[in-house]
C-alpha positions in Angstrom: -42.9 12.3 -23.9 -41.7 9.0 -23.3 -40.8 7.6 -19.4 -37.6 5.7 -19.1 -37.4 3.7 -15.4 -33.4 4.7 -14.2 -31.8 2.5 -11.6 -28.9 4.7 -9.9 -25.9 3.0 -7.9 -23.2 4.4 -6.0 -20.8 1.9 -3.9 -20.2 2.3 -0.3 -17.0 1.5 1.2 -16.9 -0.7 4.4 -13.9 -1.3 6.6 -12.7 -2.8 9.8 -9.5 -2.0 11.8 -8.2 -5.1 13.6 -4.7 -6.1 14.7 -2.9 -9.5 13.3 0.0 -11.0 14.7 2.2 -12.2 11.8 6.1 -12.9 11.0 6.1 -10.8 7.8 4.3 -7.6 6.6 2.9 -9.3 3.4 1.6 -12.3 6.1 -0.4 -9.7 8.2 -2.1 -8.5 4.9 -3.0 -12.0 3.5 -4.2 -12.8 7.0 -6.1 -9.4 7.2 -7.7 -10.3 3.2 -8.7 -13.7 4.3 -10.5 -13.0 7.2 -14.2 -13.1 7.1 -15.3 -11.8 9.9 -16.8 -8.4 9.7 -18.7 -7.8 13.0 -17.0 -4.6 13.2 -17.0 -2.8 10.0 -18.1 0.8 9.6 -19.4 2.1 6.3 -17.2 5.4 4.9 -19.7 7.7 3.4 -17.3 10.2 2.7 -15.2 8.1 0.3 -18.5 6.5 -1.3 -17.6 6.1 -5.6 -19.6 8.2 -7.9 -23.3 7.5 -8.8 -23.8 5.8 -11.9 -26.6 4.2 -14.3 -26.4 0.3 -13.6 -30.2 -0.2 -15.4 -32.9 1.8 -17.8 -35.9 0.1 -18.8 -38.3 1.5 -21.2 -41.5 2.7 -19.4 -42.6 4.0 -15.9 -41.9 1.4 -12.9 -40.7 -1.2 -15.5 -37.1 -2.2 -13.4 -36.7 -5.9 -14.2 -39.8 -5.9 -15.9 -38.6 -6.5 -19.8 -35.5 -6.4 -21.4 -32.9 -3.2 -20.4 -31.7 -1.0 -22.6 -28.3 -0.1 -23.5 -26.5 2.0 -21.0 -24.8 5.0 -22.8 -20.7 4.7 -21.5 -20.7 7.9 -20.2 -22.9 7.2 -17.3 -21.5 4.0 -17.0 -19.1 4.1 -13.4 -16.1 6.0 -14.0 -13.4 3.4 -12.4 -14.6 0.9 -14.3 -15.2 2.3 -17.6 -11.3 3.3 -17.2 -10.8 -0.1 -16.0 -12.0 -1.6 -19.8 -10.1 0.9 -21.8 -7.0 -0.4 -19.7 -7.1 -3.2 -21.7 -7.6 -1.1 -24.1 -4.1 0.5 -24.1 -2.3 -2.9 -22.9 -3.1 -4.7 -26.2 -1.6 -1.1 -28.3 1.6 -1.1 -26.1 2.0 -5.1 -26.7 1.6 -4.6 -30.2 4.0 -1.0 -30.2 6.5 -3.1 -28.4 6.7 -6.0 -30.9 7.0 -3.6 -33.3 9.9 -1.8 -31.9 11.9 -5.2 -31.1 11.5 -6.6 -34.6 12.7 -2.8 -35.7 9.4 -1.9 -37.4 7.8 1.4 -37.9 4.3 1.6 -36.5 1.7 0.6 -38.5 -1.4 2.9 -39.8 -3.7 0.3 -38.2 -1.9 0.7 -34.8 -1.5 4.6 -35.3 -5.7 4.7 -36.4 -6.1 2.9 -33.7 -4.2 4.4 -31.0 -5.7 8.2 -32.4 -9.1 6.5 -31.5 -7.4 5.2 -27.7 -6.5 8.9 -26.9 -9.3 10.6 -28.0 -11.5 7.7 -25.9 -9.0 8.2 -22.8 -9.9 11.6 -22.5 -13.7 11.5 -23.5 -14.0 8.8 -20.2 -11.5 11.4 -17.8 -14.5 14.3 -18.9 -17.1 12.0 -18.5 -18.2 12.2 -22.2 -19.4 10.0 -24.7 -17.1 7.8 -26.4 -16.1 8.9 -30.0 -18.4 7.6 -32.5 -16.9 9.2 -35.7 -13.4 7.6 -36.8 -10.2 9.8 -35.9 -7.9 10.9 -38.2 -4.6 8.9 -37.7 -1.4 10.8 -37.7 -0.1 11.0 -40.7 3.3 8.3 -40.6 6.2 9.3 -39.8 9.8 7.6 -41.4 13.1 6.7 -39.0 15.6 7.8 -41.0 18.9 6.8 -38.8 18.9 3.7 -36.0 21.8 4.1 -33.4 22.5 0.7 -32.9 24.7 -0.6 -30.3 26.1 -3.5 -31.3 27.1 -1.5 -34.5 28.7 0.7 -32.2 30.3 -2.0 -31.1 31.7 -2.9 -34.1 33.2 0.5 -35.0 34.9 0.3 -31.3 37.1 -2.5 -33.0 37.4 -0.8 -36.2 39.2 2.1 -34.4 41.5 0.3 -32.0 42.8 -1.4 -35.2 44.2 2.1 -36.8 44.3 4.6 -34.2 47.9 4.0 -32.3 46.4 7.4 -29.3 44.5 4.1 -28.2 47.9 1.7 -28.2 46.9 -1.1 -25.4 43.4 -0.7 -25.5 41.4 -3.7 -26.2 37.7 -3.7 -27.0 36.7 -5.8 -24.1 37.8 -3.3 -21.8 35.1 -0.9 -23.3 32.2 -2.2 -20.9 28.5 -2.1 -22.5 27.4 0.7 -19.8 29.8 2.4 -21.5 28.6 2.5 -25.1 25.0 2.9 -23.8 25.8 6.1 -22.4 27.7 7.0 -25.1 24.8 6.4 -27.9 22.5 8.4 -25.2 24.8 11.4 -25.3 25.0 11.1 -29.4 21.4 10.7 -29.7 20.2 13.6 -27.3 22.9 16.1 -28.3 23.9 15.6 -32.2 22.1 17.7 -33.9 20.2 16.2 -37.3 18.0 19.3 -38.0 20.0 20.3 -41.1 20.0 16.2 -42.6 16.6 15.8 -41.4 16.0 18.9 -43.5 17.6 18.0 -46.4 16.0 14.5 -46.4 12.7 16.4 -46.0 13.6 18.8 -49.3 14.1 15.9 -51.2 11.4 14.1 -50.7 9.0 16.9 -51.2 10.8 17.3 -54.8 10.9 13.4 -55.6 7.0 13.8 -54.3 6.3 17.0 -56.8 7.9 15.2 -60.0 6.1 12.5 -59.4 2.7 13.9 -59.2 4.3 16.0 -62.3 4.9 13.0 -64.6 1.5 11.7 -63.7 -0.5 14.4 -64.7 1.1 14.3 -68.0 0.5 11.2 -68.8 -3.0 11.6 -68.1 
């Protein structure tokens, strides 16, 4: 049976309580960060972090000795093991974002990619190994309707043109708080079940004679 030499680390927390006279709250914590003076600091063993692997060498008493072996993530320490995949997520929301401004569906790349986040996320929150074997992406979704505002706009001045009930209303006096509000009451109480439906039955049939006129041609 082979011998592996561990090294184990758990971080401490030290702290100091001492007054600072400053003009301004944020002046009294810069003052407190820059000080370097910790004469009377006390070590808080109840708040120590959780032990982790920070070295594993291959043999018995062989710390520092040759070169270390990889440390499996899961015994890596927890904060920063979250603290990577943070940067993780930042670089999928920067690229979700771009996509939602230029009015783009999601790529399978992104959605592959972001299956492989979450399932990572929550392997590191149970303190298990991150996934090895590639997730399944969602399968894509299609936007079939955008509510846009400035279109909503546009039909604003459409209507005040031929509908005399609004007779001295302009559309400039319809303020952009109040289409906003407007498009957020269309869009969480319309209901589009039965045309989501019924763009749903026609795809499946345009998706069955399809695969139809395929096989009989083969």
């Amino acid at each position: 049976m082979p011998d592996f030499t561990i090294e184990t680390t758990y971080h401490l927390p030290v702290f100091r309580h001492r007054t600072y006279e400053a003009d301004t709250l944020d002046e009294a914590c810069r003052a407190a960060i820059e000080d370097d003076s910790w004469d009377i600091a006390e070590k808080d063993v109840d708040s120590s972090g959780a032990i982790h692997i920070t070295g594993i060498w291959d043999g018995a008493h062989a710390a520092y000795a040759g070169p270390p072996l990889q440390i499996p993530p899961q015994f890596d320490e927890p904060v920063q093991r979250r603290a990577r995949h943070f940067e993780i997520l930042l670089g999928l929301l920067k690229i979700l974002f771009d996509d939602i401004s230029a009015a783009r569906p999601p790529s399978l790349d992104w959605l592959a990619r972001s299956a492989w986040a979450i399932t990572r996320g929550e392997a590191i929150l149970a303190g298990d190994p991150d996934p090895e074997e590639p997730v399944d992406p969602p399968k894509p979704s299609h936007v079939l309707v955008t509510l846009q505002e400035n279109r909503v706009r546009d039909a604003i001045t459409a209507v005040l043109e031929v509908d005399p009930s609004f007779k001295g209303l302009t559309s400039e006096a319809v303020t952009d708080d109040e289409v906003h509000a407007a498009c957020l009451s269309v869009a969480t109480t319309m209901d589009f079940s039965d045309m989501v439906g019924n763009a749903e039955f026609q795809a499946a049939l345009l998706a069955i004679r399809s695969a139809r006129r395929r096989l009989a041609s083969d």
